[in-house]
Each structure stands twice: as structure tokens, then as C-alpha cells.
PyMOL CGO cylinders between C-alpha atoms (Angstrom):
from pymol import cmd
from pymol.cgo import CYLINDER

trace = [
    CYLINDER, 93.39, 130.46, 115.37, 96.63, 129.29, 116.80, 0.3, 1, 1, 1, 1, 1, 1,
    CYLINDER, 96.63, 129.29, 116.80, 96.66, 125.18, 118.11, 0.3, 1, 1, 1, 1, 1, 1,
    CYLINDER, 96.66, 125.18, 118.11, 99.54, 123.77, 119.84, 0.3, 1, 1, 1, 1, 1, 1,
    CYLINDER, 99.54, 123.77, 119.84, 99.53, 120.31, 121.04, 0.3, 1, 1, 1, 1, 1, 1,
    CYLINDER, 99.53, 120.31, 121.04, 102.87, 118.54, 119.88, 0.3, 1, 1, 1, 1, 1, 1,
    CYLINDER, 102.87, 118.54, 119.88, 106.08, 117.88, 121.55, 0.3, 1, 1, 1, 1, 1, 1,
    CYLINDER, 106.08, 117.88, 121.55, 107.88, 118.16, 118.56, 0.3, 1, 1, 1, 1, 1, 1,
    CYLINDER, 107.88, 118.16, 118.56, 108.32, 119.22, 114.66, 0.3, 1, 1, 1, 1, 1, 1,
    CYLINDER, 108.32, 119.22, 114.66, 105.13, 118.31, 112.50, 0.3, 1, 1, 1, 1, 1, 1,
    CYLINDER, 105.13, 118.31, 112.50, 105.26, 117.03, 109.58, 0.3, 1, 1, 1, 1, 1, 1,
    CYLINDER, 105.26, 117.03, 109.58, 101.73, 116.25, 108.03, 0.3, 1, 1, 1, 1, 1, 1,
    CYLINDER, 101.73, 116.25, 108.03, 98.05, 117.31, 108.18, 0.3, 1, 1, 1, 1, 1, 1,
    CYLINDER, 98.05, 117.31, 108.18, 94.58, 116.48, 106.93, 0.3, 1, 1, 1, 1, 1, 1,
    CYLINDER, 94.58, 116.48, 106.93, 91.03, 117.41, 107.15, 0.3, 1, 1, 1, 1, 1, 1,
    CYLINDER, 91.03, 117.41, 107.15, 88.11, 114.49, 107.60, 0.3, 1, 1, 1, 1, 1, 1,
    CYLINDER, 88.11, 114.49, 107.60, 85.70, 116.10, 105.76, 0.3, 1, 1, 1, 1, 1, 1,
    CYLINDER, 85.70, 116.10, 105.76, 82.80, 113.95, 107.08, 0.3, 1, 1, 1, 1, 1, 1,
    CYLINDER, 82.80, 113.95, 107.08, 83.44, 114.81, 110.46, 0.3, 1, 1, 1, 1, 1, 1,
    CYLINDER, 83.44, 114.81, 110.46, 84.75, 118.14, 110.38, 0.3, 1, 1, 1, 1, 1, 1,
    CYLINDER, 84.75, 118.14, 110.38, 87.95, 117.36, 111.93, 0.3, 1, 1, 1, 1, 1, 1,
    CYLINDER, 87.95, 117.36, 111.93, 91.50, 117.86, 111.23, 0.3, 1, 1, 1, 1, 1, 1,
    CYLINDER, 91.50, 117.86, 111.23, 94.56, 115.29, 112.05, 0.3, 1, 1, 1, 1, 1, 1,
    CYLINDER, 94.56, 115.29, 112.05, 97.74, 116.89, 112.93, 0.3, 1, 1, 1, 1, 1, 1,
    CYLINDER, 97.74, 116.89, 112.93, 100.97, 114.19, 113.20, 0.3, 1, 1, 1, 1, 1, 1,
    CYLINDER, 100.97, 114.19, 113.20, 104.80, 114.32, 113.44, 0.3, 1, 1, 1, 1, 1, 1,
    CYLINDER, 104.80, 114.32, 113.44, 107.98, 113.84, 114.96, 0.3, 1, 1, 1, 1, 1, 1,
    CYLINDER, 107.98, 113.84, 114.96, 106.35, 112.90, 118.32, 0.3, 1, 1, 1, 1, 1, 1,
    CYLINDER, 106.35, 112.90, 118.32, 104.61, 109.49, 117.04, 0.3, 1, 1, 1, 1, 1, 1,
    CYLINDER, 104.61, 109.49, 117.04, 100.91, 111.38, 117.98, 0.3, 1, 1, 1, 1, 1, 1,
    CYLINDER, 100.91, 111.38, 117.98, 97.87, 111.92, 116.44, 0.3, 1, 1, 1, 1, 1, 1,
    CYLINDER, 97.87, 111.92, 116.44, 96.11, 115.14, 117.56, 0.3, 1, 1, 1, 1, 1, 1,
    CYLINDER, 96.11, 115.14, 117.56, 92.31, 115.50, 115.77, 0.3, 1, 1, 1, 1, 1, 1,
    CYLINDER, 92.31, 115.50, 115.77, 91.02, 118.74, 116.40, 0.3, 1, 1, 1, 1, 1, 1,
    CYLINDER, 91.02, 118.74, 116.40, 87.49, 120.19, 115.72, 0.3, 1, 1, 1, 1, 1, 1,
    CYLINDER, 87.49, 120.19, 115.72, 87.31, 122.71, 112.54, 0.3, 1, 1, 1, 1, 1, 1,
    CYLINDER, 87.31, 122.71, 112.54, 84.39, 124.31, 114.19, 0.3, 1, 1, 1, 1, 1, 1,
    CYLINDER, 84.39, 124.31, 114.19, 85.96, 125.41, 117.40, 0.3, 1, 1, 1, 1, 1, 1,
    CYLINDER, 85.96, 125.41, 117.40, 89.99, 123.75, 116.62, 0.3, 1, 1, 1, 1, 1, 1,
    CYLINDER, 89.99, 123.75, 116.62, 89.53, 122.18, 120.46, 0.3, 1, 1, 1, 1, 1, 1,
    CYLINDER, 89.53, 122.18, 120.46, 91.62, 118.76, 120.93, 0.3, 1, 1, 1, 1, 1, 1,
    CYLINDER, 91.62, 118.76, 120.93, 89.09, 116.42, 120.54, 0.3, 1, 1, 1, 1, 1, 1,
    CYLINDER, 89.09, 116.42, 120.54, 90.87, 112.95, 120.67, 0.3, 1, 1, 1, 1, 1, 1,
    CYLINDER, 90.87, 112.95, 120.67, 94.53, 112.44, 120.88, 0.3, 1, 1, 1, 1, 1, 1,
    CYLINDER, 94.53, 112.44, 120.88, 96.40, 108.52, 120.33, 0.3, 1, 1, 1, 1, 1, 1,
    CYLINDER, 96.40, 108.52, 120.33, 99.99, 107.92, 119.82, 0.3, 1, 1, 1, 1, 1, 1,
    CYLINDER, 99.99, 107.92, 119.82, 100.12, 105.87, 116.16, 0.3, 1, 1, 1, 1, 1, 1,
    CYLINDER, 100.12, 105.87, 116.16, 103.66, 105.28, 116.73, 0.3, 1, 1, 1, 1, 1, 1,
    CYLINDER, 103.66, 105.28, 116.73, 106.92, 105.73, 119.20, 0.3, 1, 1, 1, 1, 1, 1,
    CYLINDER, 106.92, 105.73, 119.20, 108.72, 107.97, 116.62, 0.3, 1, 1, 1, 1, 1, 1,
    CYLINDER, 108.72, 107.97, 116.62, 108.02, 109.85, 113.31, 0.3, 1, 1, 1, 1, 1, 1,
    CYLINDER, 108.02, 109.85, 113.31, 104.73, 109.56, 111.96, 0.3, 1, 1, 1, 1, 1, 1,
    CYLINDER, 104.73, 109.56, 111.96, 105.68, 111.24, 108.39, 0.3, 1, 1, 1, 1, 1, 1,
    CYLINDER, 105.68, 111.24, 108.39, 102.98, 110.38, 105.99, 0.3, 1, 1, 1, 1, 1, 1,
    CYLINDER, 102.98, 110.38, 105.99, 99.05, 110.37, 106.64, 0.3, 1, 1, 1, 1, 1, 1,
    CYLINDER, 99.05, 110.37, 106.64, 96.06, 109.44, 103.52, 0.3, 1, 1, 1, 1, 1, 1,
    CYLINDER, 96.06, 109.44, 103.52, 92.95, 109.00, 104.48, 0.3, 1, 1, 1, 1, 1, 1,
    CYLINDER, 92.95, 109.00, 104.48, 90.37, 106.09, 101.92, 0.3, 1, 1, 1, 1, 1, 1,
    CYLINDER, 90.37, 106.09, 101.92, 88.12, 107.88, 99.69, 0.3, 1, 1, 1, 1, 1, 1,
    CYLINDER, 88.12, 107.88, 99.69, 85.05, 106.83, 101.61, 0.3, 1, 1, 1, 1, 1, 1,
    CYLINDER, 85.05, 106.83, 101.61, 86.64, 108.38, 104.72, 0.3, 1, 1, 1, 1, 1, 1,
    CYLINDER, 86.64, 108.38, 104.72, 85.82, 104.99, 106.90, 0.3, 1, 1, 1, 1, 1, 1,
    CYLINDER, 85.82, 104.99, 106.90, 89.90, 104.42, 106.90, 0.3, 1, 1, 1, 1, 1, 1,
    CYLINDER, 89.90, 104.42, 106.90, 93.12, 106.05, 107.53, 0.3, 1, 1, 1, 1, 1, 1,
    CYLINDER, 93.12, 106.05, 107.53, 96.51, 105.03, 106.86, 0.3, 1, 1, 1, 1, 1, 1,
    CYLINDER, 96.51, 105.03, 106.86, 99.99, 106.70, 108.84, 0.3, 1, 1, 1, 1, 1, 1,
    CYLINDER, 99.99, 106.70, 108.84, 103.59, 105.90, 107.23, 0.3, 1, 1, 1, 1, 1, 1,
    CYLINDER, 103.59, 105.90, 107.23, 105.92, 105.41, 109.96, 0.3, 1, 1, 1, 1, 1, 1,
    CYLINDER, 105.92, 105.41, 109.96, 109.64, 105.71, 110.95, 0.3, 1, 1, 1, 1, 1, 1,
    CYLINDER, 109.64, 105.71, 110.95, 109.35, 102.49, 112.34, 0.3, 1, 1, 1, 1, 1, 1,
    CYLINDER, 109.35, 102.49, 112.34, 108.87, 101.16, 108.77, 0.3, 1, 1, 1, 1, 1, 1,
    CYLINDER, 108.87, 101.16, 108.77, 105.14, 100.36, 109.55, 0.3, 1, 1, 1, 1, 1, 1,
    CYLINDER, 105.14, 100.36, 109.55, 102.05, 101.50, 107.40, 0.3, 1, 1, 1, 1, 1, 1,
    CYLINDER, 102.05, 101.50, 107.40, 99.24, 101.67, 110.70, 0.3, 1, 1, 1, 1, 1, 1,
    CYLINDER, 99.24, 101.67, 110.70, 95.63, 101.71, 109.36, 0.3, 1, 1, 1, 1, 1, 1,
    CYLINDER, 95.63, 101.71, 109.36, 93.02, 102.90, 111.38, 0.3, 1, 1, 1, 1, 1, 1,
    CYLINDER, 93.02, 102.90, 111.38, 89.43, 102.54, 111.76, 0.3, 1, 1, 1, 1, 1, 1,
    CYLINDER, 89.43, 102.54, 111.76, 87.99, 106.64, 110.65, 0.3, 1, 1, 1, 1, 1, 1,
    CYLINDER, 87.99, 106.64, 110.65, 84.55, 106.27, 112.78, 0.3, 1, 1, 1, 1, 1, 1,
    CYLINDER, 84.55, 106.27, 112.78, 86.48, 105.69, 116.35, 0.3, 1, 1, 1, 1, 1, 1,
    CYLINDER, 86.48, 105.69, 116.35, 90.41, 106.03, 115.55, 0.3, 1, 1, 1, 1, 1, 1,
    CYLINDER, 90.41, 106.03, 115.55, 90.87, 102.02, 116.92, 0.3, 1, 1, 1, 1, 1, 1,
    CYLINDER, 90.87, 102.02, 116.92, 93.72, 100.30, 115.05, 0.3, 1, 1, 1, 1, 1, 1,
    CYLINDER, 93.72, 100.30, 115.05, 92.80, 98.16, 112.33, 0.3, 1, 1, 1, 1, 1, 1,
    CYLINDER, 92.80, 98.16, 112.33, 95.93, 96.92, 110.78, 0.3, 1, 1, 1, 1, 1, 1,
    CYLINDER, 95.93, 96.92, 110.78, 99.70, 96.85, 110.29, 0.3, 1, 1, 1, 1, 1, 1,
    CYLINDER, 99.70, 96.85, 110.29, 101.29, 96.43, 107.15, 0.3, 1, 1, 1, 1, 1, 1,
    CYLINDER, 101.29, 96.43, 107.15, 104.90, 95.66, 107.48, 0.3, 1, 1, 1, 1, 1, 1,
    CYLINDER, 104.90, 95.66, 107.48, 106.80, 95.41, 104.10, 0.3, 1, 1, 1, 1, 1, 1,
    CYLINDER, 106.80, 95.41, 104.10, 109.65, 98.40, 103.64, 0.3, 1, 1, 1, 1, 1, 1,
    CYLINDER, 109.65, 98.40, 103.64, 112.95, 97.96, 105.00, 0.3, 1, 1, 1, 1, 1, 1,
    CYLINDER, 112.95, 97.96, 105.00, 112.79, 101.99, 105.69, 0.3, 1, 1, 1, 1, 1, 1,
    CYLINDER, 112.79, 101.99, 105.69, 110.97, 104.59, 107.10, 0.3, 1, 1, 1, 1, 1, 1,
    CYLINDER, 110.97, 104.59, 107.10, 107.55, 105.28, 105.38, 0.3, 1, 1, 1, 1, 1, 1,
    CYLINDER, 107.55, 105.28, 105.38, 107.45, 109.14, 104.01, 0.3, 1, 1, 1, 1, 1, 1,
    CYLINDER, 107.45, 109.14, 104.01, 104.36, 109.11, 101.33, 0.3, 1, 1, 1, 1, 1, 1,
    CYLINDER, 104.36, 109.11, 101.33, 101.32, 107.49, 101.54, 0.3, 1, 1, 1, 1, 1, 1,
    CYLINDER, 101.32, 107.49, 101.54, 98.04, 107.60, 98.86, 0.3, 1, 1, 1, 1, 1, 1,
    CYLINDER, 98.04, 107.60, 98.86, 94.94, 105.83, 98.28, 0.3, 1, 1, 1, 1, 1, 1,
    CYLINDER, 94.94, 105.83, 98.28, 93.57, 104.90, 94.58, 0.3, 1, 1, 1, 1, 1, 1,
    CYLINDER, 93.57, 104.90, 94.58, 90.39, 106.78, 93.46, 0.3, 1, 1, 1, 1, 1, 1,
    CYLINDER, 90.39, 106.78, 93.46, 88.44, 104.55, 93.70, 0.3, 1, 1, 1, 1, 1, 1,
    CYLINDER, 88.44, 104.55, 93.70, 89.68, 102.73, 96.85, 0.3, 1, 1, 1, 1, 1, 1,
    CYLINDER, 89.68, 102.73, 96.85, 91.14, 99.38, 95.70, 0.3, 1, 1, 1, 1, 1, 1,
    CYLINDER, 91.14, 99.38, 95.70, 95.02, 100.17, 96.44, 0.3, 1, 1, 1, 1, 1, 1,
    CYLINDER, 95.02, 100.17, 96.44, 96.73, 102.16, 99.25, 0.3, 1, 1, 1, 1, 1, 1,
    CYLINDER, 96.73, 102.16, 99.25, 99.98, 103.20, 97.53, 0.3, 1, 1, 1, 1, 1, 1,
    CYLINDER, 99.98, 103.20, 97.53, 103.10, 103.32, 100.13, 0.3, 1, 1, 1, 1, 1, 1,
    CYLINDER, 103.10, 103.32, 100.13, 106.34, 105.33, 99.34, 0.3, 1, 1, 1, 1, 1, 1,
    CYLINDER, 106.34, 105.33, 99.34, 109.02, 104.67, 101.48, 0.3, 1, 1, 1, 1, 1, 1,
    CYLINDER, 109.02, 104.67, 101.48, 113.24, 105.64, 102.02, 0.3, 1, 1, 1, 1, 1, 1,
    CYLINDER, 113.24, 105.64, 102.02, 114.10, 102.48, 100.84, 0.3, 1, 1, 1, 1, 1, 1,
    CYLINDER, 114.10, 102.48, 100.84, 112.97, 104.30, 97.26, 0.3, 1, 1, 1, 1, 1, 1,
    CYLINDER, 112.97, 104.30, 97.26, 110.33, 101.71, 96.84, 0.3, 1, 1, 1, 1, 1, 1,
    CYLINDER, 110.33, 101.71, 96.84, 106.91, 101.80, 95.73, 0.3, 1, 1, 1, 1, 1, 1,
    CYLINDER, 106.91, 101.80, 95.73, 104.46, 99.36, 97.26, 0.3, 1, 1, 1, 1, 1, 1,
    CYLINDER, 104.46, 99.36, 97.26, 100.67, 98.70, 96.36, 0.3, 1, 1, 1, 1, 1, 1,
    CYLINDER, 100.67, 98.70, 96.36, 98.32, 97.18, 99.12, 0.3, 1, 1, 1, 1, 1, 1,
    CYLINDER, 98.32, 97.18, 99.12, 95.14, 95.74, 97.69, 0.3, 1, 1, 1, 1, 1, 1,
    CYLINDER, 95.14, 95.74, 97.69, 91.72, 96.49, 99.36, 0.3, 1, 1, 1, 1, 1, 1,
    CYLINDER, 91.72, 96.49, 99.36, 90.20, 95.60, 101.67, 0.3, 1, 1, 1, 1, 1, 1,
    CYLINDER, 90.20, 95.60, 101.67, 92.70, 92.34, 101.88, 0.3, 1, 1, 1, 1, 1, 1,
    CYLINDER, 92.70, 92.34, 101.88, 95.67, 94.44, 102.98, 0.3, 1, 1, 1, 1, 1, 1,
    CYLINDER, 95.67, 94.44, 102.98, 97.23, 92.08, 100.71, 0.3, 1, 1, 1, 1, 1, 1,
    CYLINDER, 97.23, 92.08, 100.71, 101.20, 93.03, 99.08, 0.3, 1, 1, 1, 1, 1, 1,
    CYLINDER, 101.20, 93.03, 99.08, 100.36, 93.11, 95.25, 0.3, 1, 1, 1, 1, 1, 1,
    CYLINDER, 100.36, 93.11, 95.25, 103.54, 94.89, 93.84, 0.3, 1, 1, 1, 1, 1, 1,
    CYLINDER, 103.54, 94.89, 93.84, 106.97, 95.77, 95.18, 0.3, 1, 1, 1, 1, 1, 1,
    CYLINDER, 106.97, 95.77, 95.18, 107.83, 98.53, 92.65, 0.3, 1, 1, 1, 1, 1, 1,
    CYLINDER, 107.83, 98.53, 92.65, 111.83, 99.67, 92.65, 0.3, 1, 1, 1, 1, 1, 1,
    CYLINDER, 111.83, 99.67, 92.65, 110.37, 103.64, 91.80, 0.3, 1, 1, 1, 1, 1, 1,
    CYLINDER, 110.37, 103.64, 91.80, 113.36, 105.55, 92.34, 0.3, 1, 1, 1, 1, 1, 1,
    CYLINDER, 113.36, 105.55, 92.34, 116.92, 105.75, 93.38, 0.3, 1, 1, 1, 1, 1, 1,
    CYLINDER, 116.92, 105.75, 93.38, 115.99, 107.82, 96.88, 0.3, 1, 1, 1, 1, 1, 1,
    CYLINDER, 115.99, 107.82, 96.88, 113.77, 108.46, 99.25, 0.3, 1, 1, 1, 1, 1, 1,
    CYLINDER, 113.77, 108.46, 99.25, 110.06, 108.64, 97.54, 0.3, 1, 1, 1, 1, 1, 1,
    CYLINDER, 110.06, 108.64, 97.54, 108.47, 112.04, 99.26, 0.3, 1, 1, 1, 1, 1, 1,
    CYLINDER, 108.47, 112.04, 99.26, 105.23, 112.11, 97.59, 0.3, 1, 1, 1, 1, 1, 1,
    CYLINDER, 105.23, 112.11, 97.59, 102.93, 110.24, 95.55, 0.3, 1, 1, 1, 1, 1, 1,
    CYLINDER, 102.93, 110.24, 95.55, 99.94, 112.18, 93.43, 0.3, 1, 1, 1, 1, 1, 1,
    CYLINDER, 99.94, 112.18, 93.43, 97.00, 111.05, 91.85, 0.3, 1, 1, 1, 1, 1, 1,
    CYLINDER, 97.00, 111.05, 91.85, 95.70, 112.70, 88.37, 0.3, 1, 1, 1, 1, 1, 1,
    CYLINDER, 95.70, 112.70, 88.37, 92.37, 114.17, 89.20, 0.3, 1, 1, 1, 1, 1, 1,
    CYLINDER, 92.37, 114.17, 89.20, 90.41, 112.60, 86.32, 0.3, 1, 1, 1, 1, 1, 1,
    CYLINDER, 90.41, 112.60, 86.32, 92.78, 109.86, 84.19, 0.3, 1, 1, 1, 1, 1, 1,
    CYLINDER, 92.78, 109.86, 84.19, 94.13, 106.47, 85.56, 0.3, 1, 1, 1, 1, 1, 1,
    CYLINDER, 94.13, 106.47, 85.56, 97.59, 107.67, 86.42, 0.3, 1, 1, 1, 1, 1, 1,
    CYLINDER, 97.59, 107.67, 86.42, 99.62, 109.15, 88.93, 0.3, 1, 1, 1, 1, 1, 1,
    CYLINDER, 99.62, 109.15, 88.93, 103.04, 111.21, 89.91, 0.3, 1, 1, 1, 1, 1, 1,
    CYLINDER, 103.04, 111.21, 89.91, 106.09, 110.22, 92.52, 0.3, 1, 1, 1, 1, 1, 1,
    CYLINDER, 106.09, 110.22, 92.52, 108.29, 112.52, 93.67, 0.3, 1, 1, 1, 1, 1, 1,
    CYLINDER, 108.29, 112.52, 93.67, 111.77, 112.04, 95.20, 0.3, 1, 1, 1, 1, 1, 1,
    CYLINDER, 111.77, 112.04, 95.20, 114.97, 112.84, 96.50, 0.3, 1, 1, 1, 1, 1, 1,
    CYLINDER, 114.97, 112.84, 96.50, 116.43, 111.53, 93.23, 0.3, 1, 1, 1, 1, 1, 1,
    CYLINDER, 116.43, 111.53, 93.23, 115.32, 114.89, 91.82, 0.3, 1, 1, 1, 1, 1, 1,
    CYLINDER, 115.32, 114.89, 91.82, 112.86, 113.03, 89.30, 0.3, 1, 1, 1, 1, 1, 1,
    CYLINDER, 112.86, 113.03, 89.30, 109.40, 112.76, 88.96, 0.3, 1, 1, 1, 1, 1, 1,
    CYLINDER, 109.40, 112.76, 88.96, 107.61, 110.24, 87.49, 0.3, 1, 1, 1, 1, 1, 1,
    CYLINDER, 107.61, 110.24, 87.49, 104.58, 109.47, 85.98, 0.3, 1, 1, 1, 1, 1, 1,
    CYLINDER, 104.58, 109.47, 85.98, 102.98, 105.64, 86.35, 0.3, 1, 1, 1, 1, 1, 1,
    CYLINDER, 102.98, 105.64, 86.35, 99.79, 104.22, 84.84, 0.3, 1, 1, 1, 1, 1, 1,
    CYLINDER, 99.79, 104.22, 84.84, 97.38, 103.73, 87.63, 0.3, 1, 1, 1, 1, 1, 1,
    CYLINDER, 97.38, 103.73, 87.63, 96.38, 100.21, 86.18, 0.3, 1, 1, 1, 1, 1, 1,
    CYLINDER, 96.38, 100.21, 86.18, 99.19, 98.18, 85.34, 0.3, 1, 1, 1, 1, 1, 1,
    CYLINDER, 99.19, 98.18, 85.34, 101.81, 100.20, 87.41, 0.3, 1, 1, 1, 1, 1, 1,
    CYLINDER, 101.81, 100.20, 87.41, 104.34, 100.86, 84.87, 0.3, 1, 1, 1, 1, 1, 1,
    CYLINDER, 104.34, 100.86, 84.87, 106.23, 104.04, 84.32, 0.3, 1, 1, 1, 1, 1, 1,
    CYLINDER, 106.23, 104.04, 84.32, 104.95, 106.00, 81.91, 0.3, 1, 1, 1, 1, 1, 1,
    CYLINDER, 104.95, 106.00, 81.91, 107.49, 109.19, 81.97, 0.3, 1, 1, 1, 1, 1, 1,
    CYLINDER, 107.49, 109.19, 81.97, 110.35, 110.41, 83.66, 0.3, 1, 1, 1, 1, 1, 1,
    CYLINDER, 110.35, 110.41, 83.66, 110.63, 114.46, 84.15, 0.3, 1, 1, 1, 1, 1, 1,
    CYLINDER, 110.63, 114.46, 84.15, 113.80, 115.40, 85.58, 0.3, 1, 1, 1, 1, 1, 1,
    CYLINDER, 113.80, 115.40, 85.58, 116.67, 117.76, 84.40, 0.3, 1, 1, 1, 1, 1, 1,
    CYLINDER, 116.67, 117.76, 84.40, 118.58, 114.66, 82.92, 0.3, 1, 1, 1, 1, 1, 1,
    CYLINDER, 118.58, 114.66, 82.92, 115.74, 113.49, 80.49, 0.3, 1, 1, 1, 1, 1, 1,
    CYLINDER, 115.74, 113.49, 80.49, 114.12, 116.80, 80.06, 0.3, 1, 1, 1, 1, 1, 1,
    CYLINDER, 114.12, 116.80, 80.06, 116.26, 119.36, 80.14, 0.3, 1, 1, 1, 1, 1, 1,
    CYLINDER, 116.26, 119.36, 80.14, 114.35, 121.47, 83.21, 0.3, 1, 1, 1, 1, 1, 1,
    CYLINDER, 114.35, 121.47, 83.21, 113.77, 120.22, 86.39, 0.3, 1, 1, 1, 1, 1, 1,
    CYLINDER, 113.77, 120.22, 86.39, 114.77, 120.54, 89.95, 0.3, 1, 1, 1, 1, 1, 1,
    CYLINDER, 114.77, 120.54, 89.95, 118.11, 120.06, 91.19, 0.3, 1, 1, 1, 1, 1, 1,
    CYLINDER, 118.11, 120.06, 91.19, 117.95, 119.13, 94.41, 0.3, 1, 1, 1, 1, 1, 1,
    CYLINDER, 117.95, 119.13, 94.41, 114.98, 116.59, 96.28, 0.3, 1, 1, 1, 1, 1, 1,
    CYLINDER, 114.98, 116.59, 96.28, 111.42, 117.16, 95.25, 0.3, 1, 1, 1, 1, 1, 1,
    CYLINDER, 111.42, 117.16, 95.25, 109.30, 116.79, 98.38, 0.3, 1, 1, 1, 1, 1, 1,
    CYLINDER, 109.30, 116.79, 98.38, 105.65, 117.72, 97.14, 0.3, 1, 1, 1, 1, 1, 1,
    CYLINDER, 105.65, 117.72, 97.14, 103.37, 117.65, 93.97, 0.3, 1, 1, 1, 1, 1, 1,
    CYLINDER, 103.37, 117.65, 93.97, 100.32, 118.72, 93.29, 0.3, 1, 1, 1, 1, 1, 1,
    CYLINDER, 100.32, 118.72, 93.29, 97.70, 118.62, 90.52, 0.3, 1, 1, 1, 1, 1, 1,
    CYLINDER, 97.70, 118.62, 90.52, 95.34, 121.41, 88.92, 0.3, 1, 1, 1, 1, 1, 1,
    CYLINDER, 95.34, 121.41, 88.92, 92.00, 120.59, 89.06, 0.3, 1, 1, 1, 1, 1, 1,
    CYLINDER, 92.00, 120.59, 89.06, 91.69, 120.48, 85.44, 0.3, 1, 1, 1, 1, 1, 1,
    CYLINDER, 91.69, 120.48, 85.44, 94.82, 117.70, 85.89, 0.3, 1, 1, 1, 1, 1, 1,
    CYLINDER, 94.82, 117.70, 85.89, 96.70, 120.14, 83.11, 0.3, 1, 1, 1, 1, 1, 1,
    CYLINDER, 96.70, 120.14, 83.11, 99.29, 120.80, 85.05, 0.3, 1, 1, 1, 1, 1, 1,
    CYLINDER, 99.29, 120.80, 85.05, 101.41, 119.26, 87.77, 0.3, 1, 1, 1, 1, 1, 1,
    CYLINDER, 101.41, 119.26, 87.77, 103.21, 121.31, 90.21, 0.3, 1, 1, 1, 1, 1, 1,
    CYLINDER, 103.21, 121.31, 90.21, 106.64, 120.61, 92.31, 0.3, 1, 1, 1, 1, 1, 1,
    CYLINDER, 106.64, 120.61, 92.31, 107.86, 122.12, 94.41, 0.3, 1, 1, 1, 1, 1, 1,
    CYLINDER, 107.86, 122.12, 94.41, 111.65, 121.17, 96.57, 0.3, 1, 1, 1, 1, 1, 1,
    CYLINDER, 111.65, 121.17, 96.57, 114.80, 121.89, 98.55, 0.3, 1, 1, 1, 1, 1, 1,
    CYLINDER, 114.80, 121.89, 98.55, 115.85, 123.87, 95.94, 0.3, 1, 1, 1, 1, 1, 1,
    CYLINDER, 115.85, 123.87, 95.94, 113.52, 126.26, 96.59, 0.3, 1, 1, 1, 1, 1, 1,
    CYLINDER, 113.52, 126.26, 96.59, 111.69, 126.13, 93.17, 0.3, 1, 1, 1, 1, 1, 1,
    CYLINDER, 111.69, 126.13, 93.17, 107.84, 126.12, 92.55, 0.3, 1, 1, 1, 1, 1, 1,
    CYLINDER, 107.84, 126.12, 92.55, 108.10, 124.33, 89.02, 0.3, 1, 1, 1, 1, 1, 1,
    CYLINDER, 108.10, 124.33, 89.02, 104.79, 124.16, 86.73, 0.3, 1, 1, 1, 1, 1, 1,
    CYLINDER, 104.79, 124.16, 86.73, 104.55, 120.84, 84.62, 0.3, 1, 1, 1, 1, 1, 1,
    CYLINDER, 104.55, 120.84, 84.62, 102.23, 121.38, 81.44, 0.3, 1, 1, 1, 1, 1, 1,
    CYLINDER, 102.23, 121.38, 81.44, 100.59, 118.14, 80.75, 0.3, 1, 1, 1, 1, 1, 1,
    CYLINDER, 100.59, 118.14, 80.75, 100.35, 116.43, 76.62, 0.3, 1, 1, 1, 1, 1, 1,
    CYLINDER, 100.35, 116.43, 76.62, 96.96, 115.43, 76.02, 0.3, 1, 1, 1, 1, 1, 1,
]
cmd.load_cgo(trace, "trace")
């Protein structure tokens, strides 16, 4: 099936598994939510004026959270799409967007190459991390051990301990002798979490053999 709804580019996606749905957002500041059964519109809101870039949705699926050009981090209420809060901490667009596990953090990425950890269900700024040198494009979760991955436009990626917050490892082409050379926009995990996968504007898919 082909769906067409937006004014402009888009830039993220993500399915609601409880409800069958999936979110479509981008340059155009709206939030389309189509049915996977039939992909009819079923709801549409406008979450911002400009670029929504980033979407993550809780792990109990009664939350989602859009990073914004704005600056913002909306959150929104899963069960009706009403706003539920704005979190309003980076000094630059917000372009990557996670939740912990097991729900107690939302993890914000943002131009301003800052890290920033919200805890739940306070909405409360814990942490104002300095992650990388550029903009952070994506932030990754190990599927079974308390860390998780950043990616950037620095070219790096690194690796942070899911409790504490502190770097744990830096792969790059500077510290490990392979690596991309241009921005890394997207990571991804095997399910087995022994291997991480980049991939970037250079054009490389690179595959990242975890140490036990």
C-alpha cells in the first residue's frame, strides 16, 4: 500500500503495537496515525509548527514522546493523543529520542550535542550529559545489558552505562582505527545484542562485533 498525507519531507515512523497503528511525522510539524489493518488516516494533530524529527514511544505504550525543531520534547498521552507535557531544556533542535527498558528515563539527543535524561513519571531534568561534539542522531538501547549506543555527526559512537551514565567506549576511526567518516545517523542492535550496526552519510553499513 501507498499512504500520502504530509505536506512535506518525513523524517520518522513507528508502529503502536497495542493498537495496531502506525505514526508517521516530519518536516510539516504533523502527526498522521494510520490503521495497519486497512493504512486509513485515522487521527491526525499537529505536535509542532516545524520539524518534528525524533518520535519514542514508553515501553508500556501509555506515552509518546516527539523531539522538536522548536527545541521542545512534547509528550503525549498514547490512549487519546492529548498533550501531556513539555519538556524544555536543549538550546537546539531535538533529533533522537529513547526511552529506558524499563521506563524510568526518556533519553533526549539534541543539535546542541547534548545528552539529557528525564526521570519518570516526574518529567524531572536528572543529567545534562555533554555526549558529543555534534549533532546526536540516534540513541540505542542494548537489547538485554544495562547500556546503550549514541550516534553522531561527530562520526563517533559511543557506548554509555545505562545506570550511572558514564561513557563506557568510544568507536570511531580516531580511537579504533575503522569507523565512519562522515555523520552516523542510525544504529541498530542484533537481537542477540552481539553486534551493533551503523549505518551514515558516508554511505557505509558498518557491523560492530561486541566483547563479552
Amino acid at each position: 500500500a501507498r499512504i500520502s498525507a504530509h505536506t512535506k519531507p518525513i523524517f520518522n515512523i513507528q508502529v503502536v503495537k497495542s493498537k495496531n497503528e502506525l505514526l508517521t511525522t516530519g518536516e510539516d510539524g504533523a502527526v498522521a496515525v494510520w490503521s495497519l489493518e486497512d493504512f486509513s488516516e485515522i487521527y491526525r494533530f499537529q505536535a509542532a509548527y516545524d520539524t518534528v524529527r525524533a518520535i519514542a514511544i514508553s515501553p508500556d505504550e501509555t506515552e509518546i514522546a516527539f523531539g522538536c525543531k522548536d527545541h521542545l520534547i512534547k509528550i503525549y498521552n498514547l490512549a487519546d493523543y492529548s498533550i501531556k507535557q513539555n519538556l524544555d531544556s536543549h538550546s537546539l533542535p531535538v533529533t533522537s529520542l529513547t526511552y529506558h527498558p524499563t521506563g524510568k528515563y526518556l533519553i533526549s539527543g539534541s543539535r546542541d550535542a547534548q545528552l539529557k535524561i528525564w526521570n519518570l513519571p516526574t518529567y524531572e531534568l536528572l543529567q545534562t550529559i555533554p555526549a558529543h561534539m555534534f549533532t546526536v542522531y540516534d540513541i540505542a538501547f542494548h537489547p538485554t545489558l544495562p547500556y546503550f549506543a549514541t550516534s553522531s555527526q561527530d562520526k563517533s559512537i559511543k557506548l554509555w552505562d545505562a545506570e550511572n551514565f558514564k561513557l563506557y567506549k568510544i568507536l570511531s576511526l580516531e580511537k579504533a582505527g575503522i569507523g565512519h567518516t562522515h555523520s552516523i545517523n542510525k544504529l541498530m542492535w542484533s537481537n542477540d545484542g552481539k553486534y551493533l550496526i551503523s549505518t551514515g552519510d558516508d554511505r557505509q553499513v558498518m557491523l560492530w562485533e561486541m566483547e563479552d
